[in-house]
N, C-alpha and C positions, 0 to 999 in steps of 0.2 A: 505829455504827448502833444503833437500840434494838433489842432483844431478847427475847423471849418475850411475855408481854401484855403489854410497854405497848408493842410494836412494833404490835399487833395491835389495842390500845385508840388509837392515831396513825393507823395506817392507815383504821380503819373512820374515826373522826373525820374524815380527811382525807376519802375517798372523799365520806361526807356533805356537808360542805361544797362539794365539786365537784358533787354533785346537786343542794342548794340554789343553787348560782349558776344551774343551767340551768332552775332552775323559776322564779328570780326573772325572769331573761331572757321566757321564756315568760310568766308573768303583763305584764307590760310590755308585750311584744306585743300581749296579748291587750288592755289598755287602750291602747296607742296607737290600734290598730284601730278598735277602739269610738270613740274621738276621736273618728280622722278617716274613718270611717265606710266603712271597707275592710280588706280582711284584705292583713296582715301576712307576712311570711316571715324566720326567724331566717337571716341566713347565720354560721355560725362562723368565726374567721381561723383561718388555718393556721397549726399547731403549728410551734414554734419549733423549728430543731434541738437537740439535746442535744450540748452539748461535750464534748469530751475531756480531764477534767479529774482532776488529783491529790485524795485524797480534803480534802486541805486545804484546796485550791479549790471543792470542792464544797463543804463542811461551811461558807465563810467567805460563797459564793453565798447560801445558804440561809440562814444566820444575818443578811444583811443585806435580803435580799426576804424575810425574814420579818418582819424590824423594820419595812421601807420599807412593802409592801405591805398587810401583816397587821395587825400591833401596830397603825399609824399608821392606816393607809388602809383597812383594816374598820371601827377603832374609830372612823373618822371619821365612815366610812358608816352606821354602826351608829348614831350620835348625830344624823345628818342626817335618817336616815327616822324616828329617834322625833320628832323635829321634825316630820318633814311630816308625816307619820304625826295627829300633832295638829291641826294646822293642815290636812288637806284638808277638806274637807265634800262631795268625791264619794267616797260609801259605798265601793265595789270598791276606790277607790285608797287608801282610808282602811284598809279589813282588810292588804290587799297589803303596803302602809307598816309597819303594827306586823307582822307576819310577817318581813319582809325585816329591820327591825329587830333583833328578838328573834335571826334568823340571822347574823346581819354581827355582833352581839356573839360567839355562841359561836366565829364564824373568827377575832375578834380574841385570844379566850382560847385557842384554839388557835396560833394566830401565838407568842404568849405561848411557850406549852410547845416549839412548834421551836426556838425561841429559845435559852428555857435550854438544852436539849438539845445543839444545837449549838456553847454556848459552853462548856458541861460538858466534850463529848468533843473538840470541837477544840483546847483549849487554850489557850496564848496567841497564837497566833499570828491567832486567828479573834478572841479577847477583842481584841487590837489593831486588826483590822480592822474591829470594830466600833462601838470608842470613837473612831477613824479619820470613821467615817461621822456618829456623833454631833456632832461635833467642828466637822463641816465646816459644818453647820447648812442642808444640801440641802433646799430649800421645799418645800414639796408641793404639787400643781400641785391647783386650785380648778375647779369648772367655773366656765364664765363665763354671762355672762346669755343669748347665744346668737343665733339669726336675729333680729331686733327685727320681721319679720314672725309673728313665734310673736303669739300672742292670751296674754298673762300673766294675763289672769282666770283664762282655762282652764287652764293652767299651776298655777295656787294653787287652783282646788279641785280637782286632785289630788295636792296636795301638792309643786309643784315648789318651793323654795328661790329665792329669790333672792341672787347669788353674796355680800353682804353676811350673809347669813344661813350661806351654806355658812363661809366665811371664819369664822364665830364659832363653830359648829359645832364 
């Protein structure tokens, strides 16, 4: 586990980043709304259980939903909404886009530091199960283009992707 400040300098980090997903959520709502021309209501899913797990398994958990999730799937998100980010011309989804941007990078350099972290103290056994998951070359799942009743104009001025763009992303 980390230790003095930089357990302290992770935590806050982390804690942030869980604030920034609930405020991206929240602006999101706020322009789906606006869309479609009614208010919105977040529901949250229900928290997963926590296993009971050796700390080997935990530190091996972590090092690979940090790689899976974070590393990969921030950085992707992080590079999708500087995309759209560009690419919308409705103003709110245009600020929202470079905000959530600039966020989804810091969680992927964050993802980064569990990482090392994780394969620092867990050793080989987590280094194995990580070049394990590299190895296997597990895809990462794209959105796709979606209801083909969605209106795709209004989809692209606020920046939505199309899956050929997410895919290059």
């Amino acid at each position: 586990a980390l230790r003095g400040a930089a357990a302290t300098g992770q935590h806050r980090r982390a804690v942030r980043a869980a604030r920034d997903e609930v405020r991206h959520a929240r602006v999101c709502r706020e322009l789906a709304g606006d869309a479609l021309g009614c208010e919105l209501r977040l529901v949250p899913p229900p928290l997963p259980e926590s296993p009971s797990r050796s700390r080997t398994e935990a530190l091996t958990a972590l090092a690979i939903d940090s790689w899976r999730d974070g590393c990969l799937g921030e950085g992707a998100a992080a590079r999708r909404a500087e995309i759209a980010a560009r690419a919308a011309t409705h103003e709110p989804a245009r600020v929202a886009l470079g905000r959530i941007a600039r966020d989804e990078a810091e969680h992927a350099e964050l993802a980064w530091s569990v990482l090392a972290h994780a394969l620092e103290v867990g050793g080989a056994e987590v280094r194995d199960a990580v070049v394990h998951e590299l190895e296997s070359g597990a895809p990462m799942s794209c959105e796709g283009e979606g209801d083909a009743a969605i209106d795709r104009r209004m989809w692209a001025r606020h920046g939505r992707l199309a899956a050929d763009q997410v895919a290059l992303a």
